[in-house]
N, C-alpha and C positions, 0 to 999 in steps of 0.2 A: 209368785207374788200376784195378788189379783188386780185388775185394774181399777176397783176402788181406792184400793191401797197406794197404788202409784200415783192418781188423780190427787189425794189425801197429801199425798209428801210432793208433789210439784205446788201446788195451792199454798203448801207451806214454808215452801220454799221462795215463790213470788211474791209472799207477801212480806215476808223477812228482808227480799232485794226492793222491794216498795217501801218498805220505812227506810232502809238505809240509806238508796237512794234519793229518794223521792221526786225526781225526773229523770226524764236520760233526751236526749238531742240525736237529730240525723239530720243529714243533710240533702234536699229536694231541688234538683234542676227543673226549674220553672221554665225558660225559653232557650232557644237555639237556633240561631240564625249563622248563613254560609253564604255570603256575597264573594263570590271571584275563590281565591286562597286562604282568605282571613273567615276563622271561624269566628263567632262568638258566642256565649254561655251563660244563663244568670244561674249562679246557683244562692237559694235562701235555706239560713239555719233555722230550722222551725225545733222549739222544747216543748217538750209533753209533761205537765206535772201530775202526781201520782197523788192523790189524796190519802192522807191518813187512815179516814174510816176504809178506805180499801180495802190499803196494807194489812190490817186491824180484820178486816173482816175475813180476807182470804186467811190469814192464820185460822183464825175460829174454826170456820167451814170445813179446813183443814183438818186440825184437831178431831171434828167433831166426825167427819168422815174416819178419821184412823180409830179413830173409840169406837166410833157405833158401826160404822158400815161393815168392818170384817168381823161382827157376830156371824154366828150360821145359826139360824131358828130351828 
């Protein structure tokens, strides 16, 4: 399998979990402070959303890499 081929089916594959999706969350320890025994910690939920035309586009790309890229001239 060439690595056009595999770029071609990951690209179409993340764009397939980007419409289904369409965001995904983690979570970021912003500060951390240690007085004496008592730790303390913030941590913030930050969401990432994934645009449509993305999703939309990585399919394409995709596609368009699996049709045309593994010609050989």
């Amino acid at each position: 399998m060439s690595g056009i081929r595999i770029l071609a089916i990951a690209l179409i594959v993340a764009g397939i979990l980007g419409l289904v999706y369409g965001s995904f969350s983690y979570t970021r320890e912003t500060h951390e402070a240690k007085v004496g025994p008592i730790e303390l910690s913030v941590k913030d939920k930050e969401t990432v959303n994934i645009p449509v035309w993305a999703g939309v586009g990585a399919i394409v790309i995709g596609g368009v890499l699996l049709v045309f890229g593994s010609r050989k001239r």
